[in-house]
C-alpha positions as CSV (number, residue, x, y, z in Angstrom):
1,X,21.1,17.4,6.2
2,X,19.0,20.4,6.2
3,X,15.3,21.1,7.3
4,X,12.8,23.4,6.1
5,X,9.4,24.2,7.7
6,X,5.8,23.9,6.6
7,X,5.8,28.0,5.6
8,X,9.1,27.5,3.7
9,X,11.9,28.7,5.9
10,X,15.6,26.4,5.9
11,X,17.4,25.3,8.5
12,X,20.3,23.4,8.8
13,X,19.9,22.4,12.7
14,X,16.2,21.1,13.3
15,X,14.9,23.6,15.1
16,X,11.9,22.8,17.9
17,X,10.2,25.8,16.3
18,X,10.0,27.9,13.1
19,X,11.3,31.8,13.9
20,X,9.6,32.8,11.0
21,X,6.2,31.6,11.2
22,X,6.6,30.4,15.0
23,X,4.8,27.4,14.6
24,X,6.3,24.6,16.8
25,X,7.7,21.0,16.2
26,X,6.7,22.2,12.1
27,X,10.3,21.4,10.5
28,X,10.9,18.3,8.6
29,X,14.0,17.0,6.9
30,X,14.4,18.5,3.6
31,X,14.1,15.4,1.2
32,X,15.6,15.2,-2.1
33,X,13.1,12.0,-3.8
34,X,15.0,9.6,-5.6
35,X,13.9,8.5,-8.9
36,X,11.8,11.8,-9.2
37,X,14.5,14.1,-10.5
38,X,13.5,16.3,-14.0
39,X,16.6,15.5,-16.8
40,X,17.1,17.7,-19.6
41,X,16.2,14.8,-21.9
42,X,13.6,12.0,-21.4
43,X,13.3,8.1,-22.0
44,X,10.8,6.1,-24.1
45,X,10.7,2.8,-23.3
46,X,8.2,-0.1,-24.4
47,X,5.8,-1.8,-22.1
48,X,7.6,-5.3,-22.9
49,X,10.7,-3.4,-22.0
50,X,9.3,-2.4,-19.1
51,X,7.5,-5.3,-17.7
52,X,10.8,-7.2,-18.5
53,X,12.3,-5.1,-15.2
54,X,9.7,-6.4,-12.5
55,X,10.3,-8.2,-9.5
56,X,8.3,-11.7,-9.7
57,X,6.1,-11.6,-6.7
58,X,7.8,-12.6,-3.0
59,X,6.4,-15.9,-1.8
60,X,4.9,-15.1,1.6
61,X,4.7,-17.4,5.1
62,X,2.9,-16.6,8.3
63,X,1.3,-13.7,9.3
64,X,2.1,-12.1,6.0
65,X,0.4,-15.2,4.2
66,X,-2.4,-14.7,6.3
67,X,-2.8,-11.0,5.5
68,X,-1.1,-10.8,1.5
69,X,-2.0,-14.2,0.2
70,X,-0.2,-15.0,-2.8
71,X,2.2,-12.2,-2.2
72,X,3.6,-8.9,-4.4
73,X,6.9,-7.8,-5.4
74,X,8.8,-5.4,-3.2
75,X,9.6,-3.4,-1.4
76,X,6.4,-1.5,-0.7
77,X,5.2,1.3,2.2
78,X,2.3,-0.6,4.3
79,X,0.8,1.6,6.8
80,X,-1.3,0.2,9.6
81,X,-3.9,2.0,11.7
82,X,-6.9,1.6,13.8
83,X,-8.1,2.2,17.7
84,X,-6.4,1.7,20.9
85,X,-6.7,-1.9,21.3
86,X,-7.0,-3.2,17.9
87,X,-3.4,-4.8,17.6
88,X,-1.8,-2.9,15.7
89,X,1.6,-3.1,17.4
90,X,1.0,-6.7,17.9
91,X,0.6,-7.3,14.3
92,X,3.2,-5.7,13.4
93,X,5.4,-7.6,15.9
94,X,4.4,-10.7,13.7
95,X,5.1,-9.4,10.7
96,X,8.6,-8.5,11.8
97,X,8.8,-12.2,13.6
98,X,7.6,-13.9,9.8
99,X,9.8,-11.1,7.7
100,X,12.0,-13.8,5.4
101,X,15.2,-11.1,5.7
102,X,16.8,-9.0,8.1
103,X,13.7,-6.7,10.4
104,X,14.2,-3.9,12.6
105,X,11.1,-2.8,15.0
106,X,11.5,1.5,15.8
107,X,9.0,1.6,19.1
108,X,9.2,5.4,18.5
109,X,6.4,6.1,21.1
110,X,6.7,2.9,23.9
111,X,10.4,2.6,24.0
112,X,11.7,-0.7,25.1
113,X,10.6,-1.1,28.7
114,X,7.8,-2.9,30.2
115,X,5.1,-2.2,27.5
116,X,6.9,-3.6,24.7
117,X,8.1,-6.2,26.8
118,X,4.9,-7.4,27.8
119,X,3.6,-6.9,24.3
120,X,6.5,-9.3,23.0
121,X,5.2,-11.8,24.7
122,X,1.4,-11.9,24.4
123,X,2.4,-11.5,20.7
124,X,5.2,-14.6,20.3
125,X,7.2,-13.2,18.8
126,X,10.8,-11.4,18.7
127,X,13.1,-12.8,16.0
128,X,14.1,-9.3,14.9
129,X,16.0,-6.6,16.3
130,X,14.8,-3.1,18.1
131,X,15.5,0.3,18.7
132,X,14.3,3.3,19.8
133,X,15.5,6.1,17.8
134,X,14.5,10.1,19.1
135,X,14.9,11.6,15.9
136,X,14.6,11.2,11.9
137,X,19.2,10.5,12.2
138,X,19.2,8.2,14.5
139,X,16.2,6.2,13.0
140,X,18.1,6.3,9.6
141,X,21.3,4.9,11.0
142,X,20.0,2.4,12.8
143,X,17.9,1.3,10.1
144,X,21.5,0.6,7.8
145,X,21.5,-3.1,6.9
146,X,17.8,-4.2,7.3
147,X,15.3,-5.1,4.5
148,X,11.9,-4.5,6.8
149,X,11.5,-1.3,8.6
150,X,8.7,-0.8,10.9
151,X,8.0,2.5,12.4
152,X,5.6,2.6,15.3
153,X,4.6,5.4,15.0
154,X,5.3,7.6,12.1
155,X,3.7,10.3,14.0
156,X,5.8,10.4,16.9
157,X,9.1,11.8,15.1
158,X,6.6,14.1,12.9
159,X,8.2,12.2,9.6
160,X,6.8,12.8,6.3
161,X,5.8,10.0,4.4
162,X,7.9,11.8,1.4
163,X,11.0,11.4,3.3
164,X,10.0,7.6,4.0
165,X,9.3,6.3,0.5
166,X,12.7,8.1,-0.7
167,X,14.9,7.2,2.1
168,X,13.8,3.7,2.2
169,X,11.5,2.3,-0.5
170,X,12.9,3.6,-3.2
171,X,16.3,2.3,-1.9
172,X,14.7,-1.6,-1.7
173,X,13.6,-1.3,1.6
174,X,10.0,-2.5,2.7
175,X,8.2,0.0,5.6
176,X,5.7,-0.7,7.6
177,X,4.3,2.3,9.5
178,X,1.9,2.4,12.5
179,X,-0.2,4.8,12.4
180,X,-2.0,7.1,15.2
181,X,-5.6,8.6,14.2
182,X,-8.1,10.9,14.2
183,X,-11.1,11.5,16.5
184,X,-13.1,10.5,13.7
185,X,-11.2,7.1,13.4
186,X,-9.5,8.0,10.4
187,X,-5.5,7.7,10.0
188,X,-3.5,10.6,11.4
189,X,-2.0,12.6,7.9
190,X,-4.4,10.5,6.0
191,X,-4.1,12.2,2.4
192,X,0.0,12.4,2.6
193,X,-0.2,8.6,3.7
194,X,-2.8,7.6,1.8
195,X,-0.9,9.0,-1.3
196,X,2.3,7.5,-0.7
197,X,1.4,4.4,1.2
198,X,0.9,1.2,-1.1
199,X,-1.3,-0.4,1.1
200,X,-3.4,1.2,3.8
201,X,-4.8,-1.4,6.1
202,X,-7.3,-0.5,9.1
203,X,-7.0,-2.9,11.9
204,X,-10.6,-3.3,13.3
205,X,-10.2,-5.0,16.7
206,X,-9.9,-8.7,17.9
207,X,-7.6,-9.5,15.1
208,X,-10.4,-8.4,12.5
209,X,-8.3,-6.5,9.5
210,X,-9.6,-4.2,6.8
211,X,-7.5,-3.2,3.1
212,X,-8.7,0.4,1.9
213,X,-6.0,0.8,-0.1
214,X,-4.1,-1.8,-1.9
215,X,-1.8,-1.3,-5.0
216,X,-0.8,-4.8,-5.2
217,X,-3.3,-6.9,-4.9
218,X,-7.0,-6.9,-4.1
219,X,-9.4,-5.0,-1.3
220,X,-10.2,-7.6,1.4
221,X,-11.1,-8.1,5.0
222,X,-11.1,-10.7,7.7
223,X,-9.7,-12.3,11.1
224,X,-6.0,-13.3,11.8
């Protein structure tokens, strides 16, 4: 695998800092997007034809009831944000917990001591496996095999939420990323996200949930 930085420059070790721009912790794995390659030809298909290839939607329990309803074909990138407090780990617990296939849990900025531990706990819930990768290798490896990634938090390794959606949702992989954010409250890398997330949903404290962004269904907001 190779990296390039923000200014251009290519790498193939990650480097902690760009020596042609300087800039530091700016290199990203170099991401070749599946499904988005130009051919020298092109395809016409019709809209029966196409329509003919979806998924029929998954039929949802638990938390992901609570939160999706009657459901949506998959995969699909959900990214979850909100303050310090608001659950957002906790949820996301669940979701893994209620996840109908194989789930893996990255805690990419608590680890797996105490924190999570306790968090476990409050939440109920720990019917799916964990890690806690260090960099974007070690979080692809250990990510072989399952069919519900969670990322917490896509930040924390610097990924790009290019190198997400190809690596894994385009591969039939659904990812749930935990978000840091902004002083402002906003969601930390908010346009690249926003863009490439299918459903951006704000967690507003004591369970309370908000959809800004939902490709798949419909804007809503409520309690757990």
């Amino acid at each position: 695998m190779s990296y390039v930085c923000s200014c251009g420059a290519e790498c193939e070790q990650h480097l902690a800092y760009c020596p042609n721009c300087m800039r530091v912790g700016s290199y990203q794995p170099k991401v070749v997007v599946r499904n988005r390659t130009v051919s020298k030809g092109y395809t016409i298909v019709s809209g029966k034809e196409l329509l003919s290839r979806a998924r029929a939607p998954e039929t949802f329990t638990g938390v992901w009831a609570d939160l999706f309803g009657d459901g949506f074909a998959l995969p699909a990138f959900i990214v979850m944000y909100g303050m310090q407090g608001t659950m957002k780990s906790v949820t996301s617990f669940r979701l893994a917990h209620d996840w109908g296939g194989k789930a893996i849990y990255h805690s990419v900025e608590m680890g797996l001591g105490p924190t999570t531990q306790s968090l476990l706990q409050f939440a109920e819930s720990w019917d799916f496996d964990l890690s806690a990768p260090v960099n974007w290798e070690q979080l692809r490896a250990a990510s072989v095999g399952y069919s519900l990634v969670v990322i917490d938090s896509l930040q924390h390794l610097r990924l790009s939420a290019e190198a997400i959606r190809s690596e894994f949702v385009n591969a039939g992989v659904t990812v749930i990323g935990v978000s840091q954010i902004n002083k402002d409250g906003t969601t930390k890398g908010g346009t690249s996200y926003g863009h490439e997330a299918d459903i951006v949903v704000e967690m507003t404290g004591g369970g309370g949930y908000r959809f800004h962004k939902h490709r798949l269904g419909d804007l809503k907001e409520g309690k757990l």
